[in-house]
N, C-alpha and C positions, 0 to 999 in steps of 0.2 A: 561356709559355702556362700558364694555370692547369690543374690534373689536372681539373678539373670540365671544359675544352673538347674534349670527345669529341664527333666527330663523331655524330649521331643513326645514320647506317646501318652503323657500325663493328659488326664483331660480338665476342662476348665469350667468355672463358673461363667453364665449365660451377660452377667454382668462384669466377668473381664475380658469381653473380645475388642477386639483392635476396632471396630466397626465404633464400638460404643464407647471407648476412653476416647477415640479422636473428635466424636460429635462435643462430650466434654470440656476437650481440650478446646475446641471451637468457640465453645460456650464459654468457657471459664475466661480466655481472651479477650471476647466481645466484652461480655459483665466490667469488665476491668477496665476496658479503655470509655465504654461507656460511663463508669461512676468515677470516674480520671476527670473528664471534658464534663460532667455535668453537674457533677456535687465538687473537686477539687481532691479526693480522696480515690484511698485505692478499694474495691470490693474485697481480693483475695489476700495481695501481698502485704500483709499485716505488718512484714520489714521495711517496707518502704513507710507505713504509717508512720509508725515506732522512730523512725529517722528523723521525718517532717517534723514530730512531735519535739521530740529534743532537741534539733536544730532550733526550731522558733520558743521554743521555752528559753533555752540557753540566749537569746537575742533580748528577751523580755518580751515577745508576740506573744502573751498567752492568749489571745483571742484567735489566735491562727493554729496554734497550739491546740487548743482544748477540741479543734474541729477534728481533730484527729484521732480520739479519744472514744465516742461513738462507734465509729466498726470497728476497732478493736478490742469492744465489748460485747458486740453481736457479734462476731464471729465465735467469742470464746462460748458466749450462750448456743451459737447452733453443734459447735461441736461437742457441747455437754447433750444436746437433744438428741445428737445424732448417736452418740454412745447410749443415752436411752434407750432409743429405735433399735440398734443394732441389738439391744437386750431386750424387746420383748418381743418384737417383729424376725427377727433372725432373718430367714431368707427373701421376707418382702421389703426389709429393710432399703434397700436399695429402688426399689418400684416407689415405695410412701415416699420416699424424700423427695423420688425425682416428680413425682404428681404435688407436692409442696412449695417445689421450684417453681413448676407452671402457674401456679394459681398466684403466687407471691407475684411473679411477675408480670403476670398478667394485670393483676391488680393493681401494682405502681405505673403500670404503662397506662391505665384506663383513670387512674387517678391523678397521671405524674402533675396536672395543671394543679389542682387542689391540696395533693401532700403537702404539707412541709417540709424542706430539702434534705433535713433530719433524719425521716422519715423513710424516705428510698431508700437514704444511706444506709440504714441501719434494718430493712428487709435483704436486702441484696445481699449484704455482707454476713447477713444470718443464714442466705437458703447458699452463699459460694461457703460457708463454713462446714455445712450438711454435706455439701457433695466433694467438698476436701475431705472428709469424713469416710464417708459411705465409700466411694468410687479411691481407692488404693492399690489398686492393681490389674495390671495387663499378662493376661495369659501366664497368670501366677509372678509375678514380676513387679513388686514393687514399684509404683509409681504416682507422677501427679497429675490431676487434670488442672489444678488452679495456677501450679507456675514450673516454670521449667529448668531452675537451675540444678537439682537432684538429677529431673530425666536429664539433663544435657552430659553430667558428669558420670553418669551412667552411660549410655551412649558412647562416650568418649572412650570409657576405661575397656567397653566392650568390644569395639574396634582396635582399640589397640591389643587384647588381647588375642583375637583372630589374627590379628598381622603376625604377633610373635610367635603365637602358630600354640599358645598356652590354653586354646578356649575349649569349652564343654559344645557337643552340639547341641546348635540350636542361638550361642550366643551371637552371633551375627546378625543374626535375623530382629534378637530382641533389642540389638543395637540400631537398627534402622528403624525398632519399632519407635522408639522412646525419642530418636532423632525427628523423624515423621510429626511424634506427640509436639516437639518443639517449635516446627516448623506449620504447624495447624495452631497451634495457642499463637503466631503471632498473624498468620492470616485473620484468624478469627478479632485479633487487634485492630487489624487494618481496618476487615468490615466492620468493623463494631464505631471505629472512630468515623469513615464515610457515612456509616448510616446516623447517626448521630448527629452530627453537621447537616446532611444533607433531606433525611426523612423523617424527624426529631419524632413525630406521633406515635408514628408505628415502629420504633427502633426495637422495641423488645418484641416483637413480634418472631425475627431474626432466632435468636435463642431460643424463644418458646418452641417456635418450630422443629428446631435438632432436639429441643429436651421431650417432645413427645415422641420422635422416632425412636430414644434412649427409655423411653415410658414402654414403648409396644414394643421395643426388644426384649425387655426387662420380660415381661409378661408372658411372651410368647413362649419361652419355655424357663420354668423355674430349675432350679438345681443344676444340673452340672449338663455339659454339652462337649461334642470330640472336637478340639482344636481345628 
């Protein structure tokens, strides 16, 4: 069964509504085009790392190379933390990571003059590992907040299955959801890269702001809630 054939009267986790994977999705965009324009590297897409790396090894740039190297060692460390969390926090798991987001970030924005470039790289790509982690699905529907090639082929395959007239209800709906996801992860590029250029101080302020509406969602009702 595809993860898009969710029954319509199933009900859902408080942290997989549409409201809260799209501020994600927001967030995961920003993150990325901000640690893109200011470290040289990616927070989330570990593929794109993995690229750079091999291309400029393969050149003999191993000094360009090895910059690469760092978040895709934090990342693999948050998402072994966040499998921890998910194992002893169970249903706050998702609340802890996202109050871990804030404060990390918070912290490299109040620090970003004094860190070493290192440094950022390698929180950012720790707390975007946590909520690739944590944050896996939209109204039971498998999905991403940190990149969109999964949601977009998802999306795609869902559409085309209402055209041929082949779909479960409901899949339509999850196809514009995940399209939406797509389309907010590159807004949130957009503002992520203007404010970055243009209000360098307070850029992570931007994020923090959706990840505590994603904090007080979280919180306001734990366990399951009606679609």
């Amino acid at each position: 069964m595809s993860s898009l054939d969710i029954t319509a009267g199933s009900s859902i986790r408080r942290d997989e509504t549409v409201l809260i994977v799209l501020l994600l999705a927001f967030t995961g965009g920003y993150i990325d085009a901000y640690t893109w324009i200011i470290h040289g590297v990616m927070a989330n897409a570990q593929t794109a790392n993995l690229i750079f790396l091999w291309v400029y090894a393969m050149t003999g740039d191993w000094a360009r190379a090895l910059h690469f190297i760092p978040p895709i060692l934090a990342f693999a460390v948050g998402i072994v933390m966040a499998a921890w969390l998910r194992r002893v926090a169970a249903e706050r798991a998702s609340a802890i990571s996202t109050l871990v987001e804030i404060l990390l970030l918070i912290a490299i924005g109040i620090l970003h003059n004094r860190l070493p470039d290192r440094a950022g790289t390698l929180g950012i790509s720790f707390v975007a590992a946590m909520q690739a982690s944590i944050f896996t699905k939209v109204e039971g529907a498998v999905c991403s907040t940190v990149m969109i090639t999964g949601n977009m082929r998802q999306a795609i395959e869902a559409a085309f299955a209402s055209v041929a007239g082949a779909a479960s209800n409901g899949t339509l709906r999850r196809s514009g959801i995940l399209a939406a996801l797509c389309a907010v992860f590159g807004f949130g590029a957009a503002v992520g890269a203007f404010a970055t250029k243009n209000i360098p101080d307070l850029t992570l302020g931007i994020p923090v702001i959706a990840l505590l509406i994603v904090l007080l969602r979280c919180e306001a009702g734990r366990g399951e809630v009606r679609a």
